[in-house]
C-alpha positions in Angstrom: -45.7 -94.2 -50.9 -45.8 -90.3 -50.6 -49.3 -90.5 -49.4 -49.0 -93.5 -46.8 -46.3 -91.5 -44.8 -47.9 -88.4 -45.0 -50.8 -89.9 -43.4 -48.7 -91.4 -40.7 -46.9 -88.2 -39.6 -50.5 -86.6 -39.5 -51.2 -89.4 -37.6 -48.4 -89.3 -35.4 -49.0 -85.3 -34.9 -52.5 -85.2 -33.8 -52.8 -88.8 -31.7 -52.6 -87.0 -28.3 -55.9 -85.7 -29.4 -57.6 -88.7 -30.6 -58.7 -90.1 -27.1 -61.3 -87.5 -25.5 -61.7 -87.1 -21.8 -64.0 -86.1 -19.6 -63.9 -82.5 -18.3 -64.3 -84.1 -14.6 -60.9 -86.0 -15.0 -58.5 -82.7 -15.2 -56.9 -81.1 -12.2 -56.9 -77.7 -12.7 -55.3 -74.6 -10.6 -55.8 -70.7 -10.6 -53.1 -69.2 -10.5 -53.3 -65.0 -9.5 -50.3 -63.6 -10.4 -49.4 -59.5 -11.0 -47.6 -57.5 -13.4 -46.0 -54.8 -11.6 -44.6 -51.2 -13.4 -42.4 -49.5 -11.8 -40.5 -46.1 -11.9 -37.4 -45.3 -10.5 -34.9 -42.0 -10.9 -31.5 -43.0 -11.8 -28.5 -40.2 -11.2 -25.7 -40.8 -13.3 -22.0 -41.6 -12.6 -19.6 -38.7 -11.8 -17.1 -40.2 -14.3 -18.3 -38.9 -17.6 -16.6 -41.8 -19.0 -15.9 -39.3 -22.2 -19.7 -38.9 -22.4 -21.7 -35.5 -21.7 -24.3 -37.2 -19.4 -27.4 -35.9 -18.5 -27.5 -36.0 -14.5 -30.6 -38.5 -14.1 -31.7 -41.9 -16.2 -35.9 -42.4 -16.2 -36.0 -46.3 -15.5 -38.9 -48.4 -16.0 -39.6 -51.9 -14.9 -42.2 -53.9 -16.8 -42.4 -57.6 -14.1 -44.5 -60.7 -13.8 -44.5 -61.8 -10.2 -46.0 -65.1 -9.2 -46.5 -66.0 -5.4 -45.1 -68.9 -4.2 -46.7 -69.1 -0.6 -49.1 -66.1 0.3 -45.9 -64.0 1.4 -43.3 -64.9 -1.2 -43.2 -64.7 -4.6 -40.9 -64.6 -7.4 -41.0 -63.9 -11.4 -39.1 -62.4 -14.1 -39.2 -59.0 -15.7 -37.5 -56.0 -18.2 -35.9 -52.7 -17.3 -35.0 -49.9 -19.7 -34.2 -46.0 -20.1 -37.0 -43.3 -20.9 -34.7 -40.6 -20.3 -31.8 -39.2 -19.6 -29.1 -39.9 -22.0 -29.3 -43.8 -22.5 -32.1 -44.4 -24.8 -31.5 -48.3 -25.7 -30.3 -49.5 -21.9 -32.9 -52.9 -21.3 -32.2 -55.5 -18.9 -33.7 -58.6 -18.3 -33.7 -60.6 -14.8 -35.2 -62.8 -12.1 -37.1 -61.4 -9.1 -37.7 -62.7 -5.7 -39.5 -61.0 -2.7 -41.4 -60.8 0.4 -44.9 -59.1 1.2 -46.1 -59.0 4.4 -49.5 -57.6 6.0 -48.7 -54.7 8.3 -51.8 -52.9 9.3 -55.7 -53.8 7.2 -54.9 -52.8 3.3 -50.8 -51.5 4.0 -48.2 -53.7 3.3 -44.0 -54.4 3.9 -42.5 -55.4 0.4 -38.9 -56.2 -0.3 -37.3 -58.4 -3.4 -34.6 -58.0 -5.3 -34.1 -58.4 -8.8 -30.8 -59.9 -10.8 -30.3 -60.1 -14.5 -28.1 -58.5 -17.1 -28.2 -56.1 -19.9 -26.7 -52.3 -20.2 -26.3 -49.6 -22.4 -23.5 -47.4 -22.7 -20.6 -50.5 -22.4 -18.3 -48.3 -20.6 -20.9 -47.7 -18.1 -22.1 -50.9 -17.0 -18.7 -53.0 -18.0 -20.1 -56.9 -18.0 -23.8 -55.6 -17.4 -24.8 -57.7 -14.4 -27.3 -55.9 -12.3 -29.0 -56.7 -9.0 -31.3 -54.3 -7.6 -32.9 -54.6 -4.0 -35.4 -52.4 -2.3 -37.9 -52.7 0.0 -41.0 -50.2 1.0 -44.8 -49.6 1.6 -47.7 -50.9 -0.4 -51.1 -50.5 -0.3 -53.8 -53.0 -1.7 -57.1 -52.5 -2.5 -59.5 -55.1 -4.4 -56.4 -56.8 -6.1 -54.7 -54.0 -7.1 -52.0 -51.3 -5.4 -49.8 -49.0 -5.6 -46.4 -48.7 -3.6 -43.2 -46.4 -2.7 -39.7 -48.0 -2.3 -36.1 -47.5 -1.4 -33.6 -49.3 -3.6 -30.3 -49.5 -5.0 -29.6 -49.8 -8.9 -26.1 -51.5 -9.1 -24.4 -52.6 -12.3 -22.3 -54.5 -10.5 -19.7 -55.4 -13.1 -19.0 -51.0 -13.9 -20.0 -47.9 -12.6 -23.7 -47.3 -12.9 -25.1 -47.4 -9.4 -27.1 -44.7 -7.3 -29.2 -45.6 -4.3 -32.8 -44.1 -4.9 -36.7 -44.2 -4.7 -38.9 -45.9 -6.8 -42.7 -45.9 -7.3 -45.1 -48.7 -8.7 -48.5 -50.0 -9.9 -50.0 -53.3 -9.5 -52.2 -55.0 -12.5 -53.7 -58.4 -10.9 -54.3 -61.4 -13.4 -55.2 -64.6 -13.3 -54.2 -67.7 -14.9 -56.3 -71.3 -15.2 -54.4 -73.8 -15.9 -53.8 -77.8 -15.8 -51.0 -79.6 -15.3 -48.3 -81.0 -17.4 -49.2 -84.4 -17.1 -52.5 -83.8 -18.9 -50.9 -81.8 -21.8 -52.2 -82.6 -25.7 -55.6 -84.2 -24.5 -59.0 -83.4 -25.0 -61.8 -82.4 -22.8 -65.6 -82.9 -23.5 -67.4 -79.8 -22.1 -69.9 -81.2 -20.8 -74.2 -78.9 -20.3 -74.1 -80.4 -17.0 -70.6 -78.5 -15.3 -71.3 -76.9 -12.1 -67.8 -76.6 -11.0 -67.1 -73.0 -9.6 -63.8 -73.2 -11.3 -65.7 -72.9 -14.7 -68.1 -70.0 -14.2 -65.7 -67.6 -15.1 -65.4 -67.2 -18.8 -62.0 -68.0 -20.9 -59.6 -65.3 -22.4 -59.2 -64.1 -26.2 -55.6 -63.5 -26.9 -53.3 -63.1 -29.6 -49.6 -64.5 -30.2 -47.9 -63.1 -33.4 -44.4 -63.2 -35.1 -43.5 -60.2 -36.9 -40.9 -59.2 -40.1 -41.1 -55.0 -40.3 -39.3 -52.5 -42.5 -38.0 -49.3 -41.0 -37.4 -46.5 -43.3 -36.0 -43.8 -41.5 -35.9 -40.0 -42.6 -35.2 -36.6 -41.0 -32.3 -36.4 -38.2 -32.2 -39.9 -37.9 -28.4 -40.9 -37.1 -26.3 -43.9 -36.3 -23.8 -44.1 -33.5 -21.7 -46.8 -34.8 -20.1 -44.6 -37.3 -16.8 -42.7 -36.6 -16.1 -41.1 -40.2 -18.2 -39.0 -39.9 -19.4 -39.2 -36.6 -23.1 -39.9 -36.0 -23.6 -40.4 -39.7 -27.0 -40.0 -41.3 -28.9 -43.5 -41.3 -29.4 -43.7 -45.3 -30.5 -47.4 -45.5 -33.5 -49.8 -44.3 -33.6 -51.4 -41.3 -34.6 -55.3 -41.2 -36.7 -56.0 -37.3 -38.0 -59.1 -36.6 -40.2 -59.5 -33.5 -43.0 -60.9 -31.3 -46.0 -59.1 -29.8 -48.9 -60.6 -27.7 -52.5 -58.9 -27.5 -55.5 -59.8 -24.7 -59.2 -58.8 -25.5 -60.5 -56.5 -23.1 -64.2 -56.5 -25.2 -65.0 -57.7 -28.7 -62.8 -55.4 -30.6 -60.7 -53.7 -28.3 -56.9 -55.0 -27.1 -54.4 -54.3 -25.2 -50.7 -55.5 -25.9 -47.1 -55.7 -25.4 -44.3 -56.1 -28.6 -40.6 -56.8 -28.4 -38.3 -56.0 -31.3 -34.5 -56.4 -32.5 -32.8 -55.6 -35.8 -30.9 -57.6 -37.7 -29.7 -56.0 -40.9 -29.4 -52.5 -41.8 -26.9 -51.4 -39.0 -24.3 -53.0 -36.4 -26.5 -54.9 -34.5 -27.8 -53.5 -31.3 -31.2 -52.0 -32.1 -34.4 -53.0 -30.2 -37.4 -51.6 -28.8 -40.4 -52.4 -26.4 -43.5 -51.3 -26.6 -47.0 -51.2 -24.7 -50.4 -50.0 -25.9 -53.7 -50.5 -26.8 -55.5 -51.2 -30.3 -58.7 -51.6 -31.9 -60.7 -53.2 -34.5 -62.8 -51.4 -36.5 -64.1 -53.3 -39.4 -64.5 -57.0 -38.7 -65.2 -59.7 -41.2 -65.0 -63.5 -40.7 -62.0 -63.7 -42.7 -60.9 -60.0 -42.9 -60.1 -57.1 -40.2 -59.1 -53.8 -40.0 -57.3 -52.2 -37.4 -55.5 -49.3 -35.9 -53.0 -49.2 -32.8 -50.9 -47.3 -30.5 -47.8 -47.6 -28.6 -45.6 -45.8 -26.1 -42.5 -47.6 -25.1 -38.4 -47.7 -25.2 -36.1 -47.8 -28.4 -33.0 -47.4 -28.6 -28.7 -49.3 -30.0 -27.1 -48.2 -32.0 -28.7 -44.5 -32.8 -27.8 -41.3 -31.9 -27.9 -41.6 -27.6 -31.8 -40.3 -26.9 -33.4 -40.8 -23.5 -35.7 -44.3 -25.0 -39.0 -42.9 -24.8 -40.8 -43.4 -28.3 -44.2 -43.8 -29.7 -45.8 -46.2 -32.4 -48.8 -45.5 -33.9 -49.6 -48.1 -36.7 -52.9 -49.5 -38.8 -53.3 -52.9 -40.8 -55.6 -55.5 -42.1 -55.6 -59.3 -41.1 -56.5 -62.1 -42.9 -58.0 -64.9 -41.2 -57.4 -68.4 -42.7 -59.0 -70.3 -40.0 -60.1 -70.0 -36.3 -56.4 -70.3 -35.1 -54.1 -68.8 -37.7 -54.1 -66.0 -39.8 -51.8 -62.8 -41.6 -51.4 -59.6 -40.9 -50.1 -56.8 -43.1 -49.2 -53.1 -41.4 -47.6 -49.8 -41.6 -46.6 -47.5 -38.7 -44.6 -44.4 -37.6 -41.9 -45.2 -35.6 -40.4 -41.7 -33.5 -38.5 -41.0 -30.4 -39.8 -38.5 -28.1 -38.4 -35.7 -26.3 -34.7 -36.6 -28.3 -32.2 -33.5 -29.6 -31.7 -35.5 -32.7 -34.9 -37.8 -33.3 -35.0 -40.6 -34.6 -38.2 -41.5 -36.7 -38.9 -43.9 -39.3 -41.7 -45.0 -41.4 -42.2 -48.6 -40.9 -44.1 -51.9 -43.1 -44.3 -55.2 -42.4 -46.8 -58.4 -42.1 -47.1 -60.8 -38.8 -47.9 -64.5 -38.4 -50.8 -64.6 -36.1 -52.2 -67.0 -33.9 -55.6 -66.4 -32.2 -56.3 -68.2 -29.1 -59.3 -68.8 -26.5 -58.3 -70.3 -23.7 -58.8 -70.5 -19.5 -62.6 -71.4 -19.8 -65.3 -74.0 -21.1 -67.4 -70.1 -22.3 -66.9 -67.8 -25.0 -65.6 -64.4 -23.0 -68.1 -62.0 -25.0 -70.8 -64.5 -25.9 -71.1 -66.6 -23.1 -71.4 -69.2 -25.5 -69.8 -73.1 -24.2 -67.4 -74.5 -26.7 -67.6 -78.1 -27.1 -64.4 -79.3 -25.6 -61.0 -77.8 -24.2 -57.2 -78.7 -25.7 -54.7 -79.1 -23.3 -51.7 -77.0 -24.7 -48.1 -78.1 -22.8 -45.7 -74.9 -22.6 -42.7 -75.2 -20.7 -41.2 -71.9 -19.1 -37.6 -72.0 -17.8 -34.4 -69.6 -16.8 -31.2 -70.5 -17.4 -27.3 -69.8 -16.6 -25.8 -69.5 -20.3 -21.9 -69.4 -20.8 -20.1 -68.8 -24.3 -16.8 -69.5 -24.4 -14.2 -67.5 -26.1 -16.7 -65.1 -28.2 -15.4 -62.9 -31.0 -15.3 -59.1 -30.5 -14.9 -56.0 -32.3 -12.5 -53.7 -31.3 -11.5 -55.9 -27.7 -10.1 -59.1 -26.7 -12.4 -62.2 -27.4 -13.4 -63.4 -23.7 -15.7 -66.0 -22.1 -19.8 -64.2 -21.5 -22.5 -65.4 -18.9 -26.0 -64.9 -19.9 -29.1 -65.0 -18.3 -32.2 -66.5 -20.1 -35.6 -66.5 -20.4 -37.1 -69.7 -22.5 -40.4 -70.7 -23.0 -41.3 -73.9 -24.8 -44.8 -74.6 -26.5 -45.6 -77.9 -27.4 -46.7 -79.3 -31.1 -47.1 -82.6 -29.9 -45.9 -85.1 -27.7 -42.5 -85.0 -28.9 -41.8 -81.9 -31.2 -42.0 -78.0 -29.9 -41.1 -74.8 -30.7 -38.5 -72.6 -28.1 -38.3 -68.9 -28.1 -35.8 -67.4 -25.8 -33.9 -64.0 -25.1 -31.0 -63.9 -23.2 -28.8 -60.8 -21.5 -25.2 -60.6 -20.9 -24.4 -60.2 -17.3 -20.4 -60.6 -17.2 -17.8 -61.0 -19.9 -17.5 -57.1 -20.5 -20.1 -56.9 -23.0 -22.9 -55.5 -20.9 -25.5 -54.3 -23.5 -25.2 -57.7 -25.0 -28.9 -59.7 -25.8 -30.3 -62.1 -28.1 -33.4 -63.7 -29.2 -34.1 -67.0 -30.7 -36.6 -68.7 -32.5 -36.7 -72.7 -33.2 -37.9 -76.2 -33.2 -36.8 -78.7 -30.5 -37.4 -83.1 -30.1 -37.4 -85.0 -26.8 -37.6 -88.4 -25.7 -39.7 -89.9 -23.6 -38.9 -90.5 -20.0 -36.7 -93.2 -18.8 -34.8 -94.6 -15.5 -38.1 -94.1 -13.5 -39.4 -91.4 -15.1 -36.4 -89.3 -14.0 -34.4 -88.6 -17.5 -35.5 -87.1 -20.9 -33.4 -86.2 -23.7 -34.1 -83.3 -26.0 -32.0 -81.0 -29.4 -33.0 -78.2 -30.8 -32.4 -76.0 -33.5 -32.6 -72.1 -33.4 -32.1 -69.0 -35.1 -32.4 -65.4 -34.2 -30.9 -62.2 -33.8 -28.2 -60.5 -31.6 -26.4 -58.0 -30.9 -24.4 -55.0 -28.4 -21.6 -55.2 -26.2 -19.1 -55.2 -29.2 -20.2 -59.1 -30.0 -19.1 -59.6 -33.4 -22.5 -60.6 -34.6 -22.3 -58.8 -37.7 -25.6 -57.3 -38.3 -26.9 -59.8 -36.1 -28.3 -63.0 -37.5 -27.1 -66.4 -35.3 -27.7 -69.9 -35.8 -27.7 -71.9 -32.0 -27.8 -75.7 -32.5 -27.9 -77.4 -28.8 -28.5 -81.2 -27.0 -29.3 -81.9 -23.7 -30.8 -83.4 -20.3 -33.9 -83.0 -18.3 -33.7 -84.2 -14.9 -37.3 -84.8 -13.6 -38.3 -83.8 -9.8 -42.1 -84.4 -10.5 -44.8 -83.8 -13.5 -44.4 -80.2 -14.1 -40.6 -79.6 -12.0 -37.3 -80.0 -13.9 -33.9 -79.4 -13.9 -31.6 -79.3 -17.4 -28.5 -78.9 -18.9 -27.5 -78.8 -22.5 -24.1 -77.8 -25.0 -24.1 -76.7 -28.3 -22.8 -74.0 -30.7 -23.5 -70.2 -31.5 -22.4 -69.0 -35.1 -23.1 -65.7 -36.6 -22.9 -66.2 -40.4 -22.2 -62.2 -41.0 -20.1 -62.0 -38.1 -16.9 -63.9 -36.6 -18.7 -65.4 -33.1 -18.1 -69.4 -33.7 -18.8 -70.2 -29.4 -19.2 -73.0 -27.6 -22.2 -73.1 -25.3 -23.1 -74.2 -22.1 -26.1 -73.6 -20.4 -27.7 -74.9 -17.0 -31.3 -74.0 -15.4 -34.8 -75.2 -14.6 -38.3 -75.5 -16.1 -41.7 -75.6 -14.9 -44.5 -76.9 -17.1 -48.1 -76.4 -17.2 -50.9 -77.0 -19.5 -52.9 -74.3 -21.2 -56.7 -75.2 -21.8 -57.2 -73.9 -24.9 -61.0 -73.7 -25.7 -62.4 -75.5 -29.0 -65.9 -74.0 -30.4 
C-alpha cells in the first residue's frame, strides 16, 4: 500500500511536466532591469542620545529597480552602515522613481525610497524611513553613474540629515514567461530562429546556509550590562541564504544575507558582496575559494559595519540541480576600535540552475527542452499585535516585507521572506523566514485562490522578546486575481518565539506578481 501512494504523490508532483510543449507556444518577455549602489554621507543627530557618536554615518544602498514605462520604474532594495558608529543599522524598503532624458546621454532622476529597519533604537524610535532625492545621471551603453540630493529621515526618531549621495548602475536582464505557463515543458527545437533565443541562458546558484562563528580576540557583546561590553565567550549559530551568477566557467560573483539565532540576544546579521572562484572542478566534486566585503553588525560592540569574509570549501554535487557544500571562513570587522573577528564553519544546501536560454552560456551547447519554474514575488503591509518586549511596554509593530514564492508544483511551494519594522518603537526590528505553503485552485471566475503556509526563521532587535531568535509563523489567506501574473492578498496567522515571550497575532496585506523562470534542461 506504501508503494501505490508513493507512486501517486510522485505522480501527482511531477504531472505539470508530463505534457511537453512546443518552444513556439510560450510567450516570453525581456525584462532589463538595474541594480543600483549607492553612497550617501549621513551626519549624525546633535542629541547624543547618551551615545559618543561619531559626527558622520557611511550609508550604502544595494537596489533592484525595474521600469515600469520607459520613465518610471520601481523595485526594492537594502541600506546599512559602513561607518561611523552604527555598524549593524540595515533597512529594507520599496522604491519608486522618475528618469527623464534631458540632453543626449544626461539624465533627471528622482524616487524615493520607504521601508523600515534602524540601529541604535533610541535613534530611529519605530524605524520607518523614507528617503527622497533627486539629481543628474549619465548613461552610457546601459550603464551610469549619477550625483543626487536627498534627505535620509527616520521618520519615527531622530536620525535625519539632508545630504548628497553618489551611485553606479549594473544593467541586467531577465527572460522570462509568464505565470500562466508555469510547471510545463518546452521542446527546444534545431530549427529556432527566434531573436529572443540567440542570447545564451545564465548559470546561477541558490544556496541555504547553517555557519558556526567562533569568535576570539576583542570580540565583545553589547547586550551585556555586568560587565559592560562583555567578552563574547560562546558560538554563534547563523543561518543564511546567498545567491552566485557565473561570469565564465569557474568564476562568480555573489551576494549573501545572514542572521543569528543562538549564541547572543538576537540581533546579529550581516551582508555581504564579492566574488569567488573555482579552482578544482570534478563532475561530482569542487573546490573553491571566495571573498567578501560587506556590513555586519547587532548586538556587538557599536563598529562602523564595514567587514570582510574571506572563506574556501568543497561541494559535492549529487546531481545536475542539487548538491552540498562544506566551508570555513574568517569573519572580521574593518577599521573598528574593538574588532570583532571570528573564525567561521559551516555547510550550504545548493541548488545549481541554468536558465533564460535554450544554450549552454559557456558551451553554446542547446539543451533539449526548457522547465517553466513559477516564482511569485510580493511586498506586503505586516501588523503584530501586542508583541512581547524586553525592558518596554508590549505594543502593536508594522512591518514591511519582502516575499518571494518558488513553486514545487502546481499546488505546493516554498516562501522565504524578511521583513523590517517600521513603527511600533522597535526600529532595528527584522526577520527572516523559511517555509512551505498549499493553494487552491482558482474559483468564482478565476478571481479567488486560497493558500497556508508554515514557516520558521529567525528574528531579532528592537527589544522584541525573541529570545535568541528562533520563531515559528503559521498563516492562511486570500489571493484576489487581477489577471495571470497580477494579485492582490491578505492573510492572519500567529508568530511564536519558543525561547522568547512574542505569542502575536498577525495580519498582513500586499500584492504579488508572478512570472515563470525558464529553466534550461540538458
Amino acid at each position: 500500500m506504501k508503494n501505490y501512494v508513493l507512486v501517486l504523490v510522485l505522480f501527482l508532483s511531477f504531472k505539470s511536466y508530463s505534457q511537453k510543449y512546443d518552444l513556439s507556444d510560450m510567450v516570453t518577455k525581456e525584462m532589463h532591469n538595474n541594480i543600483r549602489l549607492n553612497y550617501t554621507l549621513v551626519h549624525q543627530p546633535d542629541e547624543k542620545v547618551g551615545y559618543n557618536l561619531q559626527p558622520t554615518m557611511g550609508f550604502v544602498g544595494l537596489n533592484y529597480n525595474i521600469p515600469l514605462t520607459n520613465w518610471l520604474y520601481t523595485g526594492a532594495g537594502f541600506h546599512t552602515a559602513i561607518t561611523g558608529d552604527q555598524g549593524g543599522l540595515f533597512t529594507l524598503g520599496v522604491n519608486l522613481g522618475v528618469n527623464l532624458p534631458i540632453y543626449k546621454n544626461l539624465y533627471f532622476d528622482a524616487n524615493a525610497h520607504f521601508g523600515g529597519g534602524g540601529g541604535y533604537r533610541s535613534l530611529v524610535n519605530g524605524g520607518g524611513i523614507i528617503y527622497p532625492n533627486a539629481g543628474l545621471q549619465y548613461k552610457k551603453n546601459g550603464y551610469s553613474f549619477g550625483v543626487q540630493y536627498g534627505y535620509v529621515n527616520f521618520f519615527t526618531g531622530i536620525q535625519k540629515n539632508d545630504n548628497i549621495s553618489f551611485f553606479v548602475e549594473i544593467p541586467t536582464t531577465l527572460r522570462i514567461a509568464s505565470y500562466k505557463q508555469a510547471q510545463k515543458e518546452f521542446v527546444v527545437a534545431n530549427s529556432t530562429t527566434d531573436n529572443f533565443w540567440k542570447k545564451p541562458a545564465v548559470k546561477s546558484v541558490q544556496q541555504v546556509t547553517f555557519d558556526y562563528f567562533f569568535p576570539f580576540g576583542n570580540s565583545r557583546t553589547d547586550a551585556s550590562t555586568n560587565p559592560s561590553y562583555q567578552q563574547i565567550d560562546k558560538v554563534l549559530s547563523i543561518i543564511g541564504f546567498e545567491y552566485q551568477k557565473y561570469l565564465n566557467e569557474n568564476t562568480f560573483i555573489y551576494a549573501h544575507v545572514d542572521a543569528m539565532y543562538a549564541g547572543l540576544t538576537a540581533g546579529f546579521m550581516d551582508l555581504f558582496f564579492g566574488v569567488g572562484k573555482n579552482f578544482i572542478e570534478t563532475k561530482h566534486v569542487n573546490f573553491f575559494a571566495k571573498m567578501g566585503i560587506g556590513a555586519a553588525g547587532g548586538r556587538i560592540y557599536p563598529e562602523g559595519g564595514l567587514t570582510m569574509y574571506p572563506s574556501v570549501g568543497a561541494d559535492i554535487r549529487f546531481s545536475d540541480k542539487f548538491g552540498l557544500s562544506l566551508h570555513g571562513g574568517y569573519h572580521r570587522s574593518v577599521g573598528g576600535i574593538a574588532s570583532f573577528q571570528a573564525y567561521t564553519a559551516g555547510f550550504s544546501l545548493k541548488y545549481y540552475g541554468v536558465s533564460g536560454g535554450i544554450k549552454d552560456p559557456f558551451t553554446e551547447k542547446k539543451g533539449k527542452s526548457l522547465k517553466t519554474q513559477g516564482v511569485q514575488i510580493g511586498v506586503q503591509n505586516q501588523t503584530y499585535f501586542n508583541v512581547a518586549k524586553f525592558g518596554i511596554p508590549p505594543s502593536n509593530l508594522q512591518l514591511i516585507a519582502l516575499k518571494i514564492n518558488y513553486d514545487l508544483n502546481k499546488r505546493f511551494y516554498i516562501a522565504g521572506e524578511a521583513s523590517f519594522a517600521y513603527k511600533g518603537k522597535s526600529g532595528g526590528y527584522a526577520h527572516g523566514i523559511f517555509g512551505l505553503g498549499i493553494k487552491s485552485n482558482k474559483f468564482l471566475n478565476d478571481k479567488i485562490s486560497l493558500f497556508a503556509e508554515v514557516a520558521a526563521g529567525v528574528a531579532g532587535g528592537g527589544r522584541v522578546d525573541s529570545g535568541e531568535g528562533i520563531l515559528i509563523r503559521p498563516t492562511a489567506g486570500i489571493n484576489f486575481h487581477v489577471n495571470n501574473d497580477l494579485n492582490f492578498n491578505i492573510s492572519g496567522g500567529q508568530m511564536t518565539s519558543p525561547y522568547g515571550n512574542v505569542n502575536s497575532t498577525n495580519l498582513n496585506v500586499g500584492f504579488t506578481y508572478s512570472l515563470s523562470l525558464l529553466n534550461l534542461k540538458k
